[in-house]
Phi, psi and omega in degrees: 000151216223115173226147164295129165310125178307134178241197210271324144356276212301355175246355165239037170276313188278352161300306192302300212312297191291354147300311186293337178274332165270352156291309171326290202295355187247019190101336209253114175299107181307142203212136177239177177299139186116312192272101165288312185280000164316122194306201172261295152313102182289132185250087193272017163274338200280100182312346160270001165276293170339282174322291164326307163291317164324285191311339199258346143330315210267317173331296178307278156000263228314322167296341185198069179318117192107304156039279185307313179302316169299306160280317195270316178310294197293343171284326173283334186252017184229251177357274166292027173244122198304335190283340165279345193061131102252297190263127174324089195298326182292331174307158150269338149250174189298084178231141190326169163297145139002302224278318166317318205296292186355279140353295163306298199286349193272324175312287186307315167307325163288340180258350143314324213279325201259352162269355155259331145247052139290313210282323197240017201248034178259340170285008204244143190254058145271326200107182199289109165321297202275005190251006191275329165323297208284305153331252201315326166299342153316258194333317181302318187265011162251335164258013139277328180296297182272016147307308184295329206251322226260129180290152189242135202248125183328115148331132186307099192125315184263000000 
Protein backbone atom coordinates (compact mmCIF):
# COMPACT_ATOMS: atom_id res chain seq x y z
CA UNK A 1 0.00 0.00 0.00
CA UNK A 2 1.16 3.26 -0.90
CA UNK A 3 0.29 6.68 1.54
CA UNK A 4 1.58 10.10 1.26
CA UNK A 5 4.52 10.75 3.63
CA UNK A 6 3.77 12.72 6.41
CA UNK A 7 5.73 15.61 6.52
CA UNK A 8 7.16 17.50 9.41
CA UNK A 9 4.06 20.18 9.56
CA UNK A 10 1.80 17.16 9.54
CA UNK A 11 3.77 16.00 12.75
CA UNK A 12 3.90 18.67 14.45
CA UNK A 13 0.59 19.11 14.06
CA UNK A 14 -0.34 15.97 15.23
CA UNK A 15 2.07 17.07 18.47
CA UNK A 16 -0.07 19.70 18.97
CA UNK A 17 -3.39 17.64 18.91
CA UNK A 18 -2.02 15.06 21.27
CA UNK A 19 -0.78 17.57 23.70
CA UNK A 20 -3.97 19.26 23.56
CA UNK A 21 -5.55 15.83 24.19
CA UNK A 22 -3.77 14.70 26.89
CA UNK A 23 -4.76 17.48 28.85
CA UNK A 24 -8.30 17.20 28.11
CA UNK A 25 -7.99 13.36 29.13
CA UNK A 26 -5.61 14.08 32.21
CA UNK A 27 -8.31 17.02 33.56
CA UNK A 28 -6.42 19.74 32.54
CA UNK A 29 -7.54 23.19 30.23
CA UNK A 30 -5.33 22.95 27.43
CA UNK A 31 -3.01 25.86 27.80
CA UNK A 32 -0.14 27.02 25.01
CA UNK A 33 2.81 29.19 25.49
CA UNK A 34 1.87 32.74 26.53
CA UNK A 35 -1.46 32.36 28.02
CA UNK A 36 -1.22 33.42 31.37
CA UNK A 37 -4.88 33.73 32.25
CA UNK A 38 -5.75 30.23 31.04
CA UNK A 39 -7.82 28.00 34.01
CA UNK A 40 -6.26 25.34 35.36
CA UNK A 41 -8.74 22.80 35.17
CA UNK A 42 -10.96 21.59 32.17
CA UNK A 43 -14.67 22.24 32.82
CA UNK A 44 -16.46 20.38 29.93
CA UNK A 45 -19.92 22.28 30.83
CA UNK A 46 -18.34 25.48 30.41
CA UNK A 47 -18.68 26.77 26.97
CA UNK A 48 -15.45 28.64 26.61
CA UNK A 49 -13.47 25.79 27.66
CA UNK A 50 -15.34 24.12 25.00
CA UNK A 51 -14.60 26.60 22.61
CA UNK A 52 -11.15 27.14 23.48
CA UNK A 53 -10.40 23.11 22.79
CA UNK A 54 -12.55 23.26 19.52
CA UNK A 55 -10.33 26.31 18.70
CA UNK A 56 -7.05 24.67 19.57
CA UNK A 57 -8.06 21.25 17.64
CA UNK A 58 -9.03 23.15 14.53
CA UNK A 59 -5.59 25.03 14.71
CA UNK A 60 -3.84 21.89 14.27
CA UNK A 61 -6.21 21.27 10.73
CA UNK A 62 -5.54 24.91 9.67
CA UNK A 63 -1.37 24.19 10.28
CA UNK A 64 -1.60 21.13 8.47
CA UNK A 65 -4.81 20.24 6.39
CA UNK A 66 -5.00 16.84 6.26
CA UNK A 67 -2.86 15.52 8.86
CA UNK A 68 -4.91 13.12 10.62
CA UNK A 69 -4.70 10.89 7.36
CA UNK A 70 -1.43 11.07 6.97
CA UNK A 71 -0.29 10.54 10.69
CA UNK A 72 -2.86 8.23 12.28
CA UNK A 73 -3.63 6.71 8.73
CA UNK A 74 -0.28 5.95 7.54
CA UNK A 75 0.74 4.26 11.23
CA UNK A 76 -2.31 2.39 11.02
CA UNK A 77 -2.92 1.10 7.74
CA UNK A 78 0.33 1.41 6.51
CA UNK A 79 3.38 0.82 9.25
CA UNK A 80 1.25 -1.30 11.60
CA UNK A 81 -0.94 -3.46 9.30
CA UNK A 82 0.21 -6.74 9.63
CA UNK A 83 0.19 -8.07 6.15
CA UNK A 84 2.86 -5.35 5.20
CA UNK A 85 5.61 -6.47 7.83
CA UNK A 86 7.01 -3.76 8.80
CA UNK A 87 6.39 -3.79 12.42
CA UNK A 88 7.43 -7.38 14.81
CA UNK A 89 3.21 -8.38 15.13
CA UNK A 90 4.79 -10.43 18.44
CA UNK A 91 6.41 -7.44 20.04
CA UNK A 92 4.42 -5.14 22.48
CA UNK A 93 6.59 -2.13 21.43
CA UNK A 94 7.69 -0.99 18.24
CA UNK A 95 10.22 -3.34 16.74
CA UNK A 96 11.21 -3.84 13.12
CA UNK A 97 9.94 -7.07 11.73
CA UNK A 98 11.78 -10.22 12.15
CA UNK A 99 11.95 -10.67 8.35
CA UNK A 100 14.64 -7.33 8.26
CA UNK A 101 16.67 -9.32 10.61
CA UNK A 102 16.58 -12.35 8.19
CA UNK A 103 17.71 -10.12 5.44
CA UNK A 104 20.34 -8.07 7.27
CA UNK A 105 22.54 -11.38 8.42
CA UNK A 106 21.92 -13.07 4.44
CA UNK A 107 23.33 -8.81 3.21
CA UNK A 108 26.16 -9.57 5.74
CA UNK A 109 27.15 -13.24 4.50
CA UNK A 110 27.17 -12.01 1.06
CA UNK A 111 29.55 -9.16 1.71
CA UNK A 112 31.72 -11.18 4.02
CA UNK A 113 31.51 -13.67 0.89
CA UNK A 114 32.68 -10.86 -1.37
CA UNK A 115 35.25 -9.76 0.66
CA UNK A 116 36.92 -12.88 0.67
CA UNK A 117 37.14 -12.95 -3.06
CA UNK A 118 38.41 -9.66 -3.21
CA UNK A 119 41.21 -10.62 -0.56
CA UNK A 120 42.09 -13.80 -3.57
CA UNK A 121 40.68 -12.91 -6.69
CA UNK A 122 44.42 -10.92 -7.68
CA UNK A 123 45.42 -14.80 -7.94
CA UNK A 124 42.83 -15.95 -10.12
CA UNK A 125 43.69 -16.28 -13.91
CA UNK A 126 40.25 -14.90 -15.03
CA UNK A 127 40.36 -11.21 -13.88
CA UNK A 128 38.56 -9.43 -11.24
CA UNK A 129 35.70 -12.62 -9.79
CA UNK A 130 33.70 -9.75 -8.27
CA UNK A 131 32.91 -7.03 -10.97
CA UNK A 132 32.77 -10.47 -13.45
CA UNK A 133 29.65 -11.58 -10.27
CA UNK A 134 28.32 -8.37 -10.25
CA UNK A 135 28.04 -8.67 -14.70
CA UNK A 136 26.26 -11.31 -14.04
CA UNK A 137 24.19 -10.60 -11.66
CA UNK A 138 23.18 -7.56 -13.92
CA UNK A 139 22.12 -9.50 -16.92
CA UNK A 140 20.22 -12.11 -14.71
CA UNK A 141 18.19 -9.69 -13.42
CA UNK A 142 17.36 -8.02 -16.77
CA UNK A 143 16.08 -11.22 -17.96
CA UNK A 144 13.74 -11.48 -15.20
CA UNK A 145 12.91 -8.13 -15.55
CA UNK A 146 11.76 -8.32 -19.27
CA UNK A 147 10.53 -11.99 -18.69
CA UNK A 148 8.49 -10.57 -16.27
CA UNK A 149 7.28 -7.54 -19.05
CA UNK A 150 7.31 -9.49 -22.19
CA UNK A 151 3.32 -11.40 -22.29
CA UNK A 152 3.24 -15.04 -22.93
CA UNK A 153 0.83 -16.38 -25.26
CA UNK A 154 -1.66 -18.97 -23.83
CA UNK A 155 -0.65 -22.63 -24.29
CA UNK A 156 -2.56 -25.10 -26.58
CA UNK A 157 -4.83 -26.88 -24.33
CA UNK A 158 -4.99 -24.87 -21.39
Amino acid sequence: MKMTKASEKDIDAAGNAMSVLNDISSGYCPARDGEDDAPTFFDPDDKAHLRKFYDLMNATLDAAPGWPGRVIGGMCYVILFDKNEIVDPAADTLEIHPRFAAIEAQRDEMLAALQSIKAVEHVLPFGNLCDCIQCQFVRARSAGIKARATPTAPQEGS
